[in-house]
C-alpha positions in Angstrom: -25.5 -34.3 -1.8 -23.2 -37.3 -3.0 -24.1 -36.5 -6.4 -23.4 -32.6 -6.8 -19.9 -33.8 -4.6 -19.2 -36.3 -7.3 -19.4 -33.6 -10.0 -17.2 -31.2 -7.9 -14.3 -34.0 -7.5 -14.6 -34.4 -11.4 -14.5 -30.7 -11.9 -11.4 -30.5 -9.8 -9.9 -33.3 -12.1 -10.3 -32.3 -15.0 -9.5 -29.0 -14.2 -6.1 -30.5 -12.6 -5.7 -32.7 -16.1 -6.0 -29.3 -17.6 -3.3 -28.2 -16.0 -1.2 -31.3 -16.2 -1.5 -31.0 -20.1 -0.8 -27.4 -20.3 2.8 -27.8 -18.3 3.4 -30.4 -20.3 3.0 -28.5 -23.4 4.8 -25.7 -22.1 7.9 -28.2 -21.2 7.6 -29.4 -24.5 8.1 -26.1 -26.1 10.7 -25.6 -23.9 12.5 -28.8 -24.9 12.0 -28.0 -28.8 13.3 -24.8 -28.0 16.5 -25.9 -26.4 17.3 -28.6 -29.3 16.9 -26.0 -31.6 19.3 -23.8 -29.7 21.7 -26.7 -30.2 21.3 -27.2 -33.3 21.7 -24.3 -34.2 25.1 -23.9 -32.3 25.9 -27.3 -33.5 25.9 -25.6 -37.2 28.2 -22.8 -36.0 31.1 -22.1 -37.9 34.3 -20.0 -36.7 33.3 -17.1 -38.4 29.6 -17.2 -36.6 31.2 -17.6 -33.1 34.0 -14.3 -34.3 30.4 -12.2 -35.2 28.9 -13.1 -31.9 31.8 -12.1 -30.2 32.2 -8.8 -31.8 28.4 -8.3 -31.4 29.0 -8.8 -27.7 31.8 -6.6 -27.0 30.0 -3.5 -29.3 26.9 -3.8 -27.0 29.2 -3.7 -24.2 31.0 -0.3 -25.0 27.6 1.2 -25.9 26.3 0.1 -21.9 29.5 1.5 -20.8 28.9 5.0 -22.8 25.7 5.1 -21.6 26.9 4.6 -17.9 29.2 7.0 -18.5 26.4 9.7 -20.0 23.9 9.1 -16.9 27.0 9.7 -14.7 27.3 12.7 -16.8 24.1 13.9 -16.3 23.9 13.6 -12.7 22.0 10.4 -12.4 22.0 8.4 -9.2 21.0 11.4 -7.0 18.2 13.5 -6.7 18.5 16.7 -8.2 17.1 19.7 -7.1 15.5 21.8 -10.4 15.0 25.1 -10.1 13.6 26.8 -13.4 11.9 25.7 -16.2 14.8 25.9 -18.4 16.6 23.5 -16.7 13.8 21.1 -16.4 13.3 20.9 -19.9 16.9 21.0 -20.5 17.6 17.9 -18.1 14.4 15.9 -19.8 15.9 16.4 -23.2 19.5 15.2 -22.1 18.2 12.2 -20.5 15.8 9.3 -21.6 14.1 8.4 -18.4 13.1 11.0 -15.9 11.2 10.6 -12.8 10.1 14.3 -11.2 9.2 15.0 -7.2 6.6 18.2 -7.3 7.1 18.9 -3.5 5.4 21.8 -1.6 8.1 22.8 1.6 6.0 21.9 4.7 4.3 19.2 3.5 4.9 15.8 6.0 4.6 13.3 3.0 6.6 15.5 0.2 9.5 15.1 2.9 8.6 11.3 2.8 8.7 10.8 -0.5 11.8 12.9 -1.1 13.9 10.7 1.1 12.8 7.6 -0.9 13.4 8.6 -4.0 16.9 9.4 -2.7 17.4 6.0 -1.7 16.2 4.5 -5.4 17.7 6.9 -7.4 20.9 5.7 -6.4 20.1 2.2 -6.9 18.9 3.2 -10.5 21.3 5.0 -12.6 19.2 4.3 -15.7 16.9 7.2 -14.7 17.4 10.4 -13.7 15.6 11.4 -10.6 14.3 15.2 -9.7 12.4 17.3 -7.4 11.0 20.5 -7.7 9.1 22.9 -5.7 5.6 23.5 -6.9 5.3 26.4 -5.7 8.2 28.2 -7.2 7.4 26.8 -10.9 3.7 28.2 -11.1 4.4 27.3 -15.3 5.7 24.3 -14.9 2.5 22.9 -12.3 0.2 24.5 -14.8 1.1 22.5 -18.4 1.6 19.3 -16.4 -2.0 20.4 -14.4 -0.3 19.4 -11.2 -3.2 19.5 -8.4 -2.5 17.5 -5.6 1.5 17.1 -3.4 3.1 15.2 -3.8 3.1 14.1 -7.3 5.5 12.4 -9.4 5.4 13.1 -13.1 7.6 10.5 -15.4 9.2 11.4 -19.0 10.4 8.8 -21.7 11.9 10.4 -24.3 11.0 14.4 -23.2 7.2 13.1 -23.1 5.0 12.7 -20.1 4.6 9.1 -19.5 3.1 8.3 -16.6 1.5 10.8 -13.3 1.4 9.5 -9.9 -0.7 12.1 -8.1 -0.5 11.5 -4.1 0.4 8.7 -2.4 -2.3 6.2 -2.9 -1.5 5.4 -7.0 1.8 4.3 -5.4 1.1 2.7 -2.1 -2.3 2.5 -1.1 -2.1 0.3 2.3 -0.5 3.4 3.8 2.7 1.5 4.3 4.8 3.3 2.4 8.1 1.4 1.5 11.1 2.6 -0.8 10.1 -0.7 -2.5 7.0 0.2 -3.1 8.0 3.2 -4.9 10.4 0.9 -6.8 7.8 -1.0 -7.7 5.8 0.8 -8.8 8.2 2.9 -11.1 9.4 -0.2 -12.4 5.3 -1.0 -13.2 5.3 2.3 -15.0 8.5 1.2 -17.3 10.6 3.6 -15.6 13.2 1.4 -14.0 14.3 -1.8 -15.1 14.5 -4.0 -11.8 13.3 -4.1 -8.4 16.5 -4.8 -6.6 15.0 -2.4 -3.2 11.4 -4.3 -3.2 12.5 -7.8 -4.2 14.6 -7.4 -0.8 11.8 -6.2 1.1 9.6 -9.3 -0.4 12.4 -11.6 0.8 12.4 -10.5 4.0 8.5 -10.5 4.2 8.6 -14.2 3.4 11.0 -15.3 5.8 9.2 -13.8 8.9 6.0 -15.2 7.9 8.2 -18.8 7.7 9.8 -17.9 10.9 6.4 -17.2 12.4 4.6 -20.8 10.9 8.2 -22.5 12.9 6.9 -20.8 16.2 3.7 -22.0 15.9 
């Protein structure tokens, strides 16, 4: 009726003034934020500019060193582990690890291996692995490995996060090498999403290129 309409329209108004205010504020915020950036800069001496430039350049040779240690420990690729030695070995030298448990034969281990290929050399701050399941009976057992594939990921020599299958990653069934991106970079194990912001990019422009057609 006119009447319940009349409250819906003032509903959607307010809630729209809501909004308004809130973006306002947030602009606000920004704007304090920036003057006080100024400011601040403003208020710089010659000695303040010298200690920002030497902070800069020390946190620039410690991302080159680290480069230079992932290099080191064979990141980029994806490494094929094959005793438990080395495992442990390889998640002690390296912060970030991200483990393929593959069984030969299986269609979608296969899959998965050749994705993580493709990331792990867009990602050096990681270091990718695979290893076969069934040859590392210990190694399935402490991580209670149960289904193929799985990935297991370590920070700092811990397990962090356990994708087990394909669905916790991808569960449309339309398994992208984005999608594994994704979701690795969901579980804090890469830092960007170069691979899936590509594939969103070009999902976007055919859906534009389909709304100019009709």
């Amino acid at each position: 009726n006119a009447h319940g309409r009349r409250e819906e329209r003032l509903a959607t108004m307010d809630q729209q003034a809501l909004m308004q205010q809130v973006a306002a504020m947030a602009l606000q915020n920004v704007e304090k934020a920036i003057d006080s950036e100024i400011e601040r800069m403003d208020n710089m001496g010659e000695e303040d500019f010298a200690r920002i430039r030497r902070q800069r350049i020390e946190e620039m040779k410690a991302k080159a060193l680290e480069k230079e240690q992932w290099r080191r420990n064979d990141h980029g690729t994806l490494t094929q582990i094959t005793d438990q030695k080395e495992f442990f070995e390889a998640c002690k030298k390296s912060k970030r690890c991200i483990i393929l448990f593959y069984r030969d034969g299986n269609k979608w281990c296969d899959v998965l291996s050749d994705h993580m290929r493709v990331v792990a050399a867009q990602h050096m701050e990681a270091k990718f692995m695979k290893v076969n399941a069934e040859n590392s009976p210990f190694l399935t057992d402490r991580l209670n490995i149960w289904m193929m594939p799985t990935i297991v990921c370590t920070k700092e020599g811990k397990v962090h996060r356990q994708f087990n299958g394909l669905d916790e990653i991808d569960p449309s069934g339309k398994f992208e090498t984005g999608s594994l991106e994704f979701a690795l970079h969901n579980a804090e194990m890469l830092d960007e999403t170069p691979i899936f912001d590509a594939l969103l990019k070009k999902v976007e422009e055919d859906a534009d290129d389909d709304d100019d057609e009709d």
